[in-house]
N, CA, C and O atoms as a DFTB+ gen file, in Angstrom:
696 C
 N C O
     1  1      93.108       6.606      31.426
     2  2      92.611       5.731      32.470
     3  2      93.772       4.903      33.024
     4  3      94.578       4.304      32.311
     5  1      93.785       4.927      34.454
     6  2      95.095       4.264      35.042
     7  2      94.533       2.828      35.251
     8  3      93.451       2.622      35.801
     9  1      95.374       1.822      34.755
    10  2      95.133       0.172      35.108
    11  2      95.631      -0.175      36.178
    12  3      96.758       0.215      36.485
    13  1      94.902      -0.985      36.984
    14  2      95.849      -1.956      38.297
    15  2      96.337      -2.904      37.396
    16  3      95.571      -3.249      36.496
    17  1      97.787      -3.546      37.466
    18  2      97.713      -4.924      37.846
    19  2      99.022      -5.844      38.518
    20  3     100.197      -5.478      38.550
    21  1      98.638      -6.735      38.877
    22  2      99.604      -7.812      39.741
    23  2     100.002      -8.565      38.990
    24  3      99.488      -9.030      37.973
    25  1     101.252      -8.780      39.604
    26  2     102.425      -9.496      38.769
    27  2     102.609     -10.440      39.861
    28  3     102.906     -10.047      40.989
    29  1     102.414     -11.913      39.519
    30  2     102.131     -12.718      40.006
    31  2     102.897     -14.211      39.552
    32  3     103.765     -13.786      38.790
    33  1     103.080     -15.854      39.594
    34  2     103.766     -16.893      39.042
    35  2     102.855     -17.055      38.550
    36  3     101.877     -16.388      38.890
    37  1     102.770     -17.904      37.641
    38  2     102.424     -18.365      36.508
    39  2     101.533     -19.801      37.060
    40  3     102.021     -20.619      37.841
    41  1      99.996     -19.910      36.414
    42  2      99.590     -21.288      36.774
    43  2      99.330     -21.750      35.321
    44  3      99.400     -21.216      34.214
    45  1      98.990     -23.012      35.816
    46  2      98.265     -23.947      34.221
    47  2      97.310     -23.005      33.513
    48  3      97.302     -22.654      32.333
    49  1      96.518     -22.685      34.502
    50  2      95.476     -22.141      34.043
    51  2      95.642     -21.138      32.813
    52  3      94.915     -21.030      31.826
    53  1      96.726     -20.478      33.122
    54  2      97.147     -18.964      32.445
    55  2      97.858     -19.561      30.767
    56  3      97.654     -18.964      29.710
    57  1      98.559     -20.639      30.879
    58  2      98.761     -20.771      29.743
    59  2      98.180     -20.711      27.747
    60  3      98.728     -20.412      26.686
    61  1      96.683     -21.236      28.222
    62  2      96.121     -20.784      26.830
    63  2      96.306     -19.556      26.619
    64  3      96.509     -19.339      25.424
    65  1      96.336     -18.155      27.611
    66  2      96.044     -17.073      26.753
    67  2      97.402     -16.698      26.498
    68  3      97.476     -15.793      25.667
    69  1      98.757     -17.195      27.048
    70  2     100.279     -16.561      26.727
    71  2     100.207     -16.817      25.416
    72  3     100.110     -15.666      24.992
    73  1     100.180     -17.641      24.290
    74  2     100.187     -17.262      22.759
    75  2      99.753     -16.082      22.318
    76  3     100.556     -15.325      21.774
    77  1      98.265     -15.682      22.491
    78  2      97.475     -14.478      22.260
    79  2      98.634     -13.121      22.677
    80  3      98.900     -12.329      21.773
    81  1      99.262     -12.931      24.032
    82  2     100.183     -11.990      24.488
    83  2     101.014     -11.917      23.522
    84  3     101.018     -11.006      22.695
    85  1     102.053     -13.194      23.550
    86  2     103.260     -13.195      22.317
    87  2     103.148     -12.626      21.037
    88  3     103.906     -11.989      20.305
    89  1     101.532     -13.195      20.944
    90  2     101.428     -12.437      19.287
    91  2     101.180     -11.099      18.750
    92  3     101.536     -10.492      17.740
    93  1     100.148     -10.743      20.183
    94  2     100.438      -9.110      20.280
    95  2     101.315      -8.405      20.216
    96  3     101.604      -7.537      19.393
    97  1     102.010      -8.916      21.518
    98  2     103.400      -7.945      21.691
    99  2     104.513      -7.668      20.568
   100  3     105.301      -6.724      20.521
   101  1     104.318      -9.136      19.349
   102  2     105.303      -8.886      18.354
   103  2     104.775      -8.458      17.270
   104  3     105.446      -8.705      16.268
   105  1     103.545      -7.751      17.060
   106  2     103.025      -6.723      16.239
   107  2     104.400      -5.466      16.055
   108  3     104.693      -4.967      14.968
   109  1     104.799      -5.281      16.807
   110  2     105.727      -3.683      17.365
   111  2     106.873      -4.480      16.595
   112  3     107.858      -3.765      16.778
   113  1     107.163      -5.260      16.052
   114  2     108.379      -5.500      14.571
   115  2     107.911      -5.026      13.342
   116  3     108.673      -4.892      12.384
   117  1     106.321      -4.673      13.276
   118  2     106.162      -4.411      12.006
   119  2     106.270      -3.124      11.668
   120  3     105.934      -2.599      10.606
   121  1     106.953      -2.432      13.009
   122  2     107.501      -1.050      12.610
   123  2     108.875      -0.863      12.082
   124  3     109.324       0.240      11.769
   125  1     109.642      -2.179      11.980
   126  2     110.973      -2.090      11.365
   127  2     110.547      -3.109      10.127
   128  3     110.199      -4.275      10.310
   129  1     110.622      -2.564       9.044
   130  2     110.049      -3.607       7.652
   131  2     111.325      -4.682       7.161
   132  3     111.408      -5.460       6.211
   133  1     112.051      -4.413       8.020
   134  2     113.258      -5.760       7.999
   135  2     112.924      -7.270       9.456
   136  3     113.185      -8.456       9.254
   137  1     112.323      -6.705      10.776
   138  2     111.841      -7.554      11.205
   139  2     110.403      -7.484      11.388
   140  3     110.059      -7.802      12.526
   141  1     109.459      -7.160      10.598
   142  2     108.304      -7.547      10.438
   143  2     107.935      -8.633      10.501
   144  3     107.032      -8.871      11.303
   145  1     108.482      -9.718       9.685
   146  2     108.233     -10.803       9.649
   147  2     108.293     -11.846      11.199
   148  3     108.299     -13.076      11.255
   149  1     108.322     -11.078      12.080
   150  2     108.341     -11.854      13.242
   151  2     106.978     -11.733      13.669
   152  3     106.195     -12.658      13.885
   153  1     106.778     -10.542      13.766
   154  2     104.992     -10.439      13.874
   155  2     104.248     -11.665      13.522
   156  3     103.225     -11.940      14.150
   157  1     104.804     -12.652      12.284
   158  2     103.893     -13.954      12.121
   159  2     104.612     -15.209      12.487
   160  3     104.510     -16.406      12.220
   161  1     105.158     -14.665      13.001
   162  2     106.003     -15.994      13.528
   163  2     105.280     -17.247      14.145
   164  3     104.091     -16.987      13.964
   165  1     105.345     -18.313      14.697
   166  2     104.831     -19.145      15.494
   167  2     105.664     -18.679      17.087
   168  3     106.807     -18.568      17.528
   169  1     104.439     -18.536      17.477
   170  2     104.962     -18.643      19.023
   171  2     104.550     -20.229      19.453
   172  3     103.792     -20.976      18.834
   173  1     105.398     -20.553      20.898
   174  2     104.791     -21.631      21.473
   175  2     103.212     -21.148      21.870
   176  3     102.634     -20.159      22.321
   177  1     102.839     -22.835      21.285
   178  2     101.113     -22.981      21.432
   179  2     100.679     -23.178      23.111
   180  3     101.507     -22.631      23.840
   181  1      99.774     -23.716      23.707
   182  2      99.539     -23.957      25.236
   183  2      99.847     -24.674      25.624
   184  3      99.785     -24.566      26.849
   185  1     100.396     -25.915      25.171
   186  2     100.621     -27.159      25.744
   187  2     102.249     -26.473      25.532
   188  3     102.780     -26.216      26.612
   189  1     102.818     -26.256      24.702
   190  2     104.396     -25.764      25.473
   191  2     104.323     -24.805      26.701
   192  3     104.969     -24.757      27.748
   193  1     103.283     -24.046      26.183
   194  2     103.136     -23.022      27.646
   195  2     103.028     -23.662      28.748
   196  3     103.458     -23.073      29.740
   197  1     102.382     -25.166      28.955
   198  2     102.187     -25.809      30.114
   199  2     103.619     -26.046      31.092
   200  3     103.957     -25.825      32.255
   201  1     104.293     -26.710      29.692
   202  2     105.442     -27.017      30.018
   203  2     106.904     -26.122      30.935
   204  3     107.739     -26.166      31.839
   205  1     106.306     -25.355      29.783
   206  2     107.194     -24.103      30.135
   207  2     106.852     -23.346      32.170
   208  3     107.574     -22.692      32.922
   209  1     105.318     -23.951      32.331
   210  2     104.847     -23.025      33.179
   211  2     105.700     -24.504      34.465
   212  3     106.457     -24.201      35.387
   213  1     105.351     -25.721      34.185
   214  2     106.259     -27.086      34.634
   215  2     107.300     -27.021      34.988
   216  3     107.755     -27.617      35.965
   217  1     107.971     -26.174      34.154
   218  2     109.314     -26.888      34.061
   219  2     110.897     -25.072      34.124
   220  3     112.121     -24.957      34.064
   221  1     109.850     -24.278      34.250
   222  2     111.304     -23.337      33.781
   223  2     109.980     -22.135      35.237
   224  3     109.115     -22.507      36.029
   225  1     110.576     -20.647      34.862
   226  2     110.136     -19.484      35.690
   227  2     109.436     -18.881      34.836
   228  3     110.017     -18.433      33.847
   229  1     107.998     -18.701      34.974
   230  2     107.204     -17.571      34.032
   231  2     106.232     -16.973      35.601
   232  3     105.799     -17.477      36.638
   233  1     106.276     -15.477      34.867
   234  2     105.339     -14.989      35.772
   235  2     104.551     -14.031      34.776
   236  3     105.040     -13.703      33.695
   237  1     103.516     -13.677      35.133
   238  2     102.391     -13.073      34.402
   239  2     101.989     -11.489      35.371
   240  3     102.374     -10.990      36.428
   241  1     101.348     -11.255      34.661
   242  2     100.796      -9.241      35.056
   243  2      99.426      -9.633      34.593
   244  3      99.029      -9.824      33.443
   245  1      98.738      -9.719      35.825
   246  2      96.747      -9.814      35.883
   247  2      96.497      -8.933      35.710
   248  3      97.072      -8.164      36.481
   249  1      95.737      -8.367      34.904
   250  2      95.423      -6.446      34.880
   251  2      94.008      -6.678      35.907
   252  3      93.654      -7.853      35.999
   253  1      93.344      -5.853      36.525
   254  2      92.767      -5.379      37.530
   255  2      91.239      -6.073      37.258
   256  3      90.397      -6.275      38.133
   257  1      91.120      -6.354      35.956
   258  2      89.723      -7.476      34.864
   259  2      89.757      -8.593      35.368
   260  3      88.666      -9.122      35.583
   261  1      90.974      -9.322      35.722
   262  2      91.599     -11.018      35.845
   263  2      91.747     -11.351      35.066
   264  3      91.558     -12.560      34.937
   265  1      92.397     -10.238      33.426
   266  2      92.762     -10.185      32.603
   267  2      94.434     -10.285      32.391
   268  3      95.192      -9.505      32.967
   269  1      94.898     -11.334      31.499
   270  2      96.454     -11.223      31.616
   271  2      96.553     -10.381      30.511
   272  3      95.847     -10.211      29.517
   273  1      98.231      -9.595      31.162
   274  2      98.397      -8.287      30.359
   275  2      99.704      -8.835      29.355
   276  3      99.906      -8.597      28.164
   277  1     100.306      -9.461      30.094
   278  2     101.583      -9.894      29.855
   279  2     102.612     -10.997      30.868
   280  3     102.411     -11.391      32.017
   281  1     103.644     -11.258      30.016
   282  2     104.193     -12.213      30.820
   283  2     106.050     -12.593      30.668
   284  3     106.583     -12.303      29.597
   285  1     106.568     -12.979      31.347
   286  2     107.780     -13.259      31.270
   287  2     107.812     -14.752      31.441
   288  3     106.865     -15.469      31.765
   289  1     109.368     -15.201      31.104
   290  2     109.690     -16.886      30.813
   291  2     110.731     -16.727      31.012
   292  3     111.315     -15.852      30.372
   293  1     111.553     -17.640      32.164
   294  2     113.120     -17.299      31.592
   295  2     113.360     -18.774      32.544
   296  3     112.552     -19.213      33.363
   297  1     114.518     -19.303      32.233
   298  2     115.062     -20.645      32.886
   299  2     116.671     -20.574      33.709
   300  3     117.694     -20.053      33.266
   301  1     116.546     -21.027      34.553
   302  2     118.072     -21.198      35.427
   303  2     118.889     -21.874      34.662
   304  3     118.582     -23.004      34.284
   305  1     120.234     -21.200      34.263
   306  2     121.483     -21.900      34.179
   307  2     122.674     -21.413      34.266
   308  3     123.153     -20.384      33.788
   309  1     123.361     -22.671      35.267
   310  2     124.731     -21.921      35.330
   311  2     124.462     -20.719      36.987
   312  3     125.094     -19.682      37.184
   313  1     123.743     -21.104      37.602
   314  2     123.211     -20.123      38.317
   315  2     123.215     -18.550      38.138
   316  3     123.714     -17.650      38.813
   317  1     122.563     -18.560      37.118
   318  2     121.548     -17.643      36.207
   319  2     120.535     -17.793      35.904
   320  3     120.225     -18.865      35.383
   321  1     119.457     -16.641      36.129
   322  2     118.037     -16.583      35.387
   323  2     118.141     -15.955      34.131
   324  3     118.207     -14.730      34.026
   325  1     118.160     -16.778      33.109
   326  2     117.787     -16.148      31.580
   327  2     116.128     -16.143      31.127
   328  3     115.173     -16.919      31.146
   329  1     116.429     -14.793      30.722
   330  2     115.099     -14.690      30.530
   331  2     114.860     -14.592      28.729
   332  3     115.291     -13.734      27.959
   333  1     114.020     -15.799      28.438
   334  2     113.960     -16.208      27.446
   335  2     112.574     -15.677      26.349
   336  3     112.450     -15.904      25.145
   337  1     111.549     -14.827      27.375
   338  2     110.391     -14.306      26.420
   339  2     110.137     -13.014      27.477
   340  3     110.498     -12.959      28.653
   341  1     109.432     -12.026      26.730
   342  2     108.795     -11.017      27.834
   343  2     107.662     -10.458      26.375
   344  3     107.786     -10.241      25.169
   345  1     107.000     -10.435      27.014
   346  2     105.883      -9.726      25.825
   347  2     104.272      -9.740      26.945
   348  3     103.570     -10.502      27.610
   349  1     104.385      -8.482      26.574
   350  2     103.101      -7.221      26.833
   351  2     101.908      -7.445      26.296
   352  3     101.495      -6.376      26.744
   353  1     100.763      -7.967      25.609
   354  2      99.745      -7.435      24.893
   355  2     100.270      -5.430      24.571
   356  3     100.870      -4.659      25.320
   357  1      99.704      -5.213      23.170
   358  2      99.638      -4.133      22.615
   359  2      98.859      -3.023      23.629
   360  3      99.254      -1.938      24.056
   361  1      97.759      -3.651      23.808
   362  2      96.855      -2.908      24.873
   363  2      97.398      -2.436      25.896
   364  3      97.059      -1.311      26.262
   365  1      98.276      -3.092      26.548
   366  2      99.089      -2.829      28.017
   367  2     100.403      -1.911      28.083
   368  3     100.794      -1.196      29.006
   369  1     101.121      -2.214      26.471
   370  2     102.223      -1.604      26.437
   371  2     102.373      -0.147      27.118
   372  3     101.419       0.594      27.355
   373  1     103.962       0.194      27.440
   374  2     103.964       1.244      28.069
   375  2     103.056       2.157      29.230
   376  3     102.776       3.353      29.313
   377  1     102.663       0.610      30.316
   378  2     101.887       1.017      30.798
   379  2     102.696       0.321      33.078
   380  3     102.182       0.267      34.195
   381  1     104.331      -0.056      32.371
   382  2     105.083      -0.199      33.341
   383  2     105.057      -1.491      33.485
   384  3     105.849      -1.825      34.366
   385  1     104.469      -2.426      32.987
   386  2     104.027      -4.018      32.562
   387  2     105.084      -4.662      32.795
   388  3     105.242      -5.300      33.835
   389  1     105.997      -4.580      31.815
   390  2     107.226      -4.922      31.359
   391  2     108.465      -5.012      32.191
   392  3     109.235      -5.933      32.463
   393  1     108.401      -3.793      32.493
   394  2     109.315      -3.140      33.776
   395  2     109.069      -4.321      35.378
   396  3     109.887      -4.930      36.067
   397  1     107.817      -4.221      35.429
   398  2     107.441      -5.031      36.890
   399  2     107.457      -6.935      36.815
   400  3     107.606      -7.755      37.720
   401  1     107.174      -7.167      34.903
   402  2     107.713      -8.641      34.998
   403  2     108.905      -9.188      35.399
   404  3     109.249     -10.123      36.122
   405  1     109.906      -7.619      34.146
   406  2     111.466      -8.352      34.930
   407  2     112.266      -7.590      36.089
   408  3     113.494      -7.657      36.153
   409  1     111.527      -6.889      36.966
   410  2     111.538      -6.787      38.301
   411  2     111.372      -8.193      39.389
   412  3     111.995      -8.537      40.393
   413  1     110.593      -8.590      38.881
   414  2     109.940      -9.988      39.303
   415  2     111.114     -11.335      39.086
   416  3     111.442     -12.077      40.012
   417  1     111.592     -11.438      37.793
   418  2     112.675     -11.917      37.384
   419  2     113.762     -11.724      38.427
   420  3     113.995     -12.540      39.320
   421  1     114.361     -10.664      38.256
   422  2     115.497     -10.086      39.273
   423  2     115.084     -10.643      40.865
   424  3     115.615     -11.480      41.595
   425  1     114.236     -10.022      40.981
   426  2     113.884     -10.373      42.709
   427  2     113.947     -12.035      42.807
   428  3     114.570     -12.628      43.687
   429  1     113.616     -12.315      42.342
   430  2     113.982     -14.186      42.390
   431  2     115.064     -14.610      42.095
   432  3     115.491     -15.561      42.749
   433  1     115.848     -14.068      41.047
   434  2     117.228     -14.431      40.900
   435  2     117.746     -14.087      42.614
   436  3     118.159     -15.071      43.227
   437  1     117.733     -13.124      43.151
   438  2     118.388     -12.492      44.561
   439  2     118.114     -13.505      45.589
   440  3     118.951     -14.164      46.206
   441  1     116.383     -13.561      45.730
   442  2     116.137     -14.450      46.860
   443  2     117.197     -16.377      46.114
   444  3     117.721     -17.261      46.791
   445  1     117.131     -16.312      45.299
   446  2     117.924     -17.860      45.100
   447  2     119.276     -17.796      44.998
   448  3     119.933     -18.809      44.757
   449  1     120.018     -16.199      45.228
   450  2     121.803     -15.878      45.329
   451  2     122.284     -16.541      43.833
   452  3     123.117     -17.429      43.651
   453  1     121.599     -15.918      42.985
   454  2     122.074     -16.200      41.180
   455  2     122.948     -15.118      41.790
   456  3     122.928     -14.558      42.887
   457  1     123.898     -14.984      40.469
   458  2     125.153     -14.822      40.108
   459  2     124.531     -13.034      39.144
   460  3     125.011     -11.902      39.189
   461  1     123.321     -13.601      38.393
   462  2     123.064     -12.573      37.254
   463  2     121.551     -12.751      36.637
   464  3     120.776     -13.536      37.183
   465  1     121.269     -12.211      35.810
   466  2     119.867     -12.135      35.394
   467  2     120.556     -11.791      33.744
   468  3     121.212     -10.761      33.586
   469  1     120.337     -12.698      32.662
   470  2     120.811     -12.513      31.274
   471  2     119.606     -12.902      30.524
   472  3     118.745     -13.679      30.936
   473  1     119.621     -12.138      29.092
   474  2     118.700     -12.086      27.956
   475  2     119.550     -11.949      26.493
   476  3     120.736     -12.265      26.404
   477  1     119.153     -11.689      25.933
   478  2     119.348     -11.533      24.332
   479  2     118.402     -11.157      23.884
   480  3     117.291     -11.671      24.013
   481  1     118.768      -9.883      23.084
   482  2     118.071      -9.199      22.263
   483  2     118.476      -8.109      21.052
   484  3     119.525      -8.221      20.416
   485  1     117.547      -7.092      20.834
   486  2     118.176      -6.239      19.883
   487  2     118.274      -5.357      20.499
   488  3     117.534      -4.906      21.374
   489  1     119.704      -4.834      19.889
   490  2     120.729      -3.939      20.549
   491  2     119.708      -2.306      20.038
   492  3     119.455      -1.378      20.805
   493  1     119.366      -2.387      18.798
   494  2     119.164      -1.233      18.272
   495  2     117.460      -0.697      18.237
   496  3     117.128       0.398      17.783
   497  1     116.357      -1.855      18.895
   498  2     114.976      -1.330      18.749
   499  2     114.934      -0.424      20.214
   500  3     115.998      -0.362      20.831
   501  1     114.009       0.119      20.655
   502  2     114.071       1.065      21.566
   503  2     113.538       0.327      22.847
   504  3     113.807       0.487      24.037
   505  1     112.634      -0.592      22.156
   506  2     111.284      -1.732      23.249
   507  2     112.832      -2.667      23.710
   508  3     112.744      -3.367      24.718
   509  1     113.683      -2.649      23.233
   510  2     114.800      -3.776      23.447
   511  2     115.743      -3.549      24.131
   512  3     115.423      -3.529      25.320
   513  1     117.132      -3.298      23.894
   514  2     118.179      -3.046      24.522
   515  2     118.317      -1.946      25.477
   516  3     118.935      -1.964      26.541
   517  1     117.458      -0.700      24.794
   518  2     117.823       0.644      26.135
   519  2     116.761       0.763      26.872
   520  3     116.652       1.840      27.458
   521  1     115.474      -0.456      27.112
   522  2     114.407      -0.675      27.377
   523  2     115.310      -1.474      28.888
   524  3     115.044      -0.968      29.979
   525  1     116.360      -2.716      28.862
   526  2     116.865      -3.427      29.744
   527  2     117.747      -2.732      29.853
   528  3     117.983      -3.025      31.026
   529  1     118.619      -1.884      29.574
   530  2     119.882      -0.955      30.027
   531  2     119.194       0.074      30.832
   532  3     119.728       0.224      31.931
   533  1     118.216       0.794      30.627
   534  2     117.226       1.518      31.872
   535  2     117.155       1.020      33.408
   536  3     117.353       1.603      34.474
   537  1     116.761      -0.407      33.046
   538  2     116.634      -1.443      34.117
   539  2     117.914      -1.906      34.645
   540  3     117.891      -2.857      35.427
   541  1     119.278      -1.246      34.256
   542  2     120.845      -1.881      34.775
   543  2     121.510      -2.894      34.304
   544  3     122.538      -3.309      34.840
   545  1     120.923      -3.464      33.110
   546  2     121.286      -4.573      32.407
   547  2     122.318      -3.773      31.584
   548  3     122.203      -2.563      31.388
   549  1     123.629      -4.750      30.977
   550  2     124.536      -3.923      30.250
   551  2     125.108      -4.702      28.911
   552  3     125.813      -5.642      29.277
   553  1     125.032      -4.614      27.603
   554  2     125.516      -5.297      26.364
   555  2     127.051      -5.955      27.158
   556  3     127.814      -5.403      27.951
   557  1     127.084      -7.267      26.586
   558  2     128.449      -7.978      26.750
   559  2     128.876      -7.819      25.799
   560  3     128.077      -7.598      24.889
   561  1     130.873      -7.848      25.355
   562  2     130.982      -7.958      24.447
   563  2     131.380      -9.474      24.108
   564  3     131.233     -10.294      25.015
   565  1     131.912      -9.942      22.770
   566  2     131.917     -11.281      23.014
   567  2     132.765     -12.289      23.766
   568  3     132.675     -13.514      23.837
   569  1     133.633     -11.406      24.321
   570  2     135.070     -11.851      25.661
   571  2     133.977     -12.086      26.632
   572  3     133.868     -13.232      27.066
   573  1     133.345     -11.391      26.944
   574  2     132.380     -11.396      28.475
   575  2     131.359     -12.534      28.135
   576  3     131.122     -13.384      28.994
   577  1     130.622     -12.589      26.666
   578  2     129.740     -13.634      26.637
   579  2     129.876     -15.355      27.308
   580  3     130.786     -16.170      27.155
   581  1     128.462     -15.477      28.146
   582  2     128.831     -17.179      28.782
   583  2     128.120     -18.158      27.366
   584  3     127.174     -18.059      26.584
   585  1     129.114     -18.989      27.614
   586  2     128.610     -20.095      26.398
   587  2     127.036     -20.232      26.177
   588  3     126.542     -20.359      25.057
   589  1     126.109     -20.183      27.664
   590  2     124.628     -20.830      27.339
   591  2     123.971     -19.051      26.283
   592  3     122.938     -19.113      25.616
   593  1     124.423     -18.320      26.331
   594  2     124.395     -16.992      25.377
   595  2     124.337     -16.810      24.394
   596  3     123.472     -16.310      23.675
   597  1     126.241     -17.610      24.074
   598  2     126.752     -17.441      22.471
   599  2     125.600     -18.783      22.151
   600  3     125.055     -18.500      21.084
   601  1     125.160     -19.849      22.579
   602  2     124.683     -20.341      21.914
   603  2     122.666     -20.041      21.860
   604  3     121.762     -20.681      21.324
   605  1     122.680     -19.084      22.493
   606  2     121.107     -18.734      22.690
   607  2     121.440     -17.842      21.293
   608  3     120.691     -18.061      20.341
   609  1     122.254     -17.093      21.158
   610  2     122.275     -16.179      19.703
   611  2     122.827     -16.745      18.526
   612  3     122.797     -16.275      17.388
   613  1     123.309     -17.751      18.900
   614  2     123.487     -18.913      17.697
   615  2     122.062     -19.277      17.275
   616  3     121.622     -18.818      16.221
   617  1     121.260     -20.141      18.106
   618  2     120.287     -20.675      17.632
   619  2     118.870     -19.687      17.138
   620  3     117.858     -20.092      16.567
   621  1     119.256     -18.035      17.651
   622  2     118.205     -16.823      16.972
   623  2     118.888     -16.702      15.419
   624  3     118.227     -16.564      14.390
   625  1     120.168     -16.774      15.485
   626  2     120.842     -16.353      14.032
   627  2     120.173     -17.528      12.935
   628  3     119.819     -17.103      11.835
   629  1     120.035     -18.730      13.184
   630  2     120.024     -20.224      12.703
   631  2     118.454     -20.116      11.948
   632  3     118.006     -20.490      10.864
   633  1     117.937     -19.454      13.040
   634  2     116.155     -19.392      13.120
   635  2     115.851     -18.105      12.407
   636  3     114.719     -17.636      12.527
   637  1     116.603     -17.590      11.798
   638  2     116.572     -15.854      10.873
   639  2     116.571     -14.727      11.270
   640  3     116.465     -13.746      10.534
   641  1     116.715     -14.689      12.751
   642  2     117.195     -13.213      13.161
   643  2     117.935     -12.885      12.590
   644  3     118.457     -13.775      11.919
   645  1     118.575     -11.336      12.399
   646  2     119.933     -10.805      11.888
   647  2     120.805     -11.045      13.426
   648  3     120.571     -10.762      14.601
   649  1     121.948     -11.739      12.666
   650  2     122.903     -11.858      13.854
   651  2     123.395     -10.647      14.532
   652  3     123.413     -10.491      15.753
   653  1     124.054      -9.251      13.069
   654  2     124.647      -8.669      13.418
   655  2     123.482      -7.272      14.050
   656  3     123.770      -6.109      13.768
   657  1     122.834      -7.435      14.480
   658  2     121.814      -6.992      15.682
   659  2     121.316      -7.424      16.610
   660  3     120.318      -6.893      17.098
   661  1     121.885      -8.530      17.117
   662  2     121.375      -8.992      18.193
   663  2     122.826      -9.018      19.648
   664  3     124.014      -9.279      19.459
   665  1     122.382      -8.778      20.532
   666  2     123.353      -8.421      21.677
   667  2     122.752      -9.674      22.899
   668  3     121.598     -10.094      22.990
   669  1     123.710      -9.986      23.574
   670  2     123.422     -10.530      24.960
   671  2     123.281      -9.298      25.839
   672  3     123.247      -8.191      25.302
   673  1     123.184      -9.444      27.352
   674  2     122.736      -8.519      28.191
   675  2     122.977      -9.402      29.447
   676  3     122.669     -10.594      29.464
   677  1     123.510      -8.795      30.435
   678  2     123.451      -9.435      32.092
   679  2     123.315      -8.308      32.710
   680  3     123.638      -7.239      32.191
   681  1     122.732      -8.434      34.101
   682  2     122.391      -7.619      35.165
   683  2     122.781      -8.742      35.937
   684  3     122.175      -9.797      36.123
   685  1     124.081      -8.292      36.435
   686  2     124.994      -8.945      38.154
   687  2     123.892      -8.702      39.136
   688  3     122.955      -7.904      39.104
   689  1     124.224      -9.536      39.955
   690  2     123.354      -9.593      41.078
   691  2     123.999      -9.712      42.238
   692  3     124.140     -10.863      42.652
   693  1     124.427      -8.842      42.873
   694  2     125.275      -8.710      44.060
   695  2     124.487      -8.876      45.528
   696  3     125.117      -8.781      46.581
């Protein structure tokens, strides 16, 4: 069965259900039994989501119900959009979701003449790094890394990610 849905900004409204998404989408660690443990992680609750929806760029994917499928988060700096969350509901996955949030991302970085569109993630899951290298995004090495980066993978290493799997990522924006 083919789904509609629109990828759209983010209102107040939408925030209670972005926890529910986050927690879905990080089910898909409990296929690596070294980051499983993210699957229970705490995501931000709704009232950060408010904030977040206040104060930084989130846009959401309505599935065709007026159901949210998924959503992206990412904040300007340095005139850059970093994109700081993307997660699918399980239900939606691989269903181009993902692809059209940080499409959405990009296209706003352009219309505001950013410099780049950057993330952090894992270099080696499949949902991760060759998931945004598909999309033209490319691993930095740590000569190329911008400080707001090294310290976005500082503070994942701090918080128990494995450091030595985690990569930055930019997509230039010409």
């Amino acid at each position: 069965m083919t789904r509609t849905f629109t990828v759209r900004r983010a209102l107040l409204a939408d925030a209670a259900a972005l926890p529910a998404i986050e927690r879905s989408a990080a089910e898909l660690f409990r296929l690596d039994p070294s980051l499983a443990w993210l699957a229970d992680a705490e995501v931000p609750d709704a009232v950060q989501q408010v904030l977040a929806i206040e104060q930084s760029c989130v846009w959401v994917a309505e599935h065709d119900d007026q159901h949210l499928a998924g959503f992206l988060r990412a904040v300007e700096v340095d005139q850059q959009l970093h994109i700081e969350e993307l997660s699918v509901s399980q239900l939606f996955q691989g269903q181009g979701i993902g692809r059209a949030l940080v499409s959405a991302a990009i296209e706003h970085a352009r219309r505001r003449s950013m410099r780049a569109v950057t993330l952090t993630t894992f270099f080696d899951l499949p949902w991760n790094a060759p998931f945004y290298q598909r999309m033209g995004f490319v691993a930095l090495t740590s000569d190329s890394t911008d400080q707001h980066l090294r310290e976005a993978l500082q503070a994942e290493v701090a918080h128990g990610f494995p450091g030595e799997r985690r990569c930055a990522m930019r997509l230039a924006i010409i």
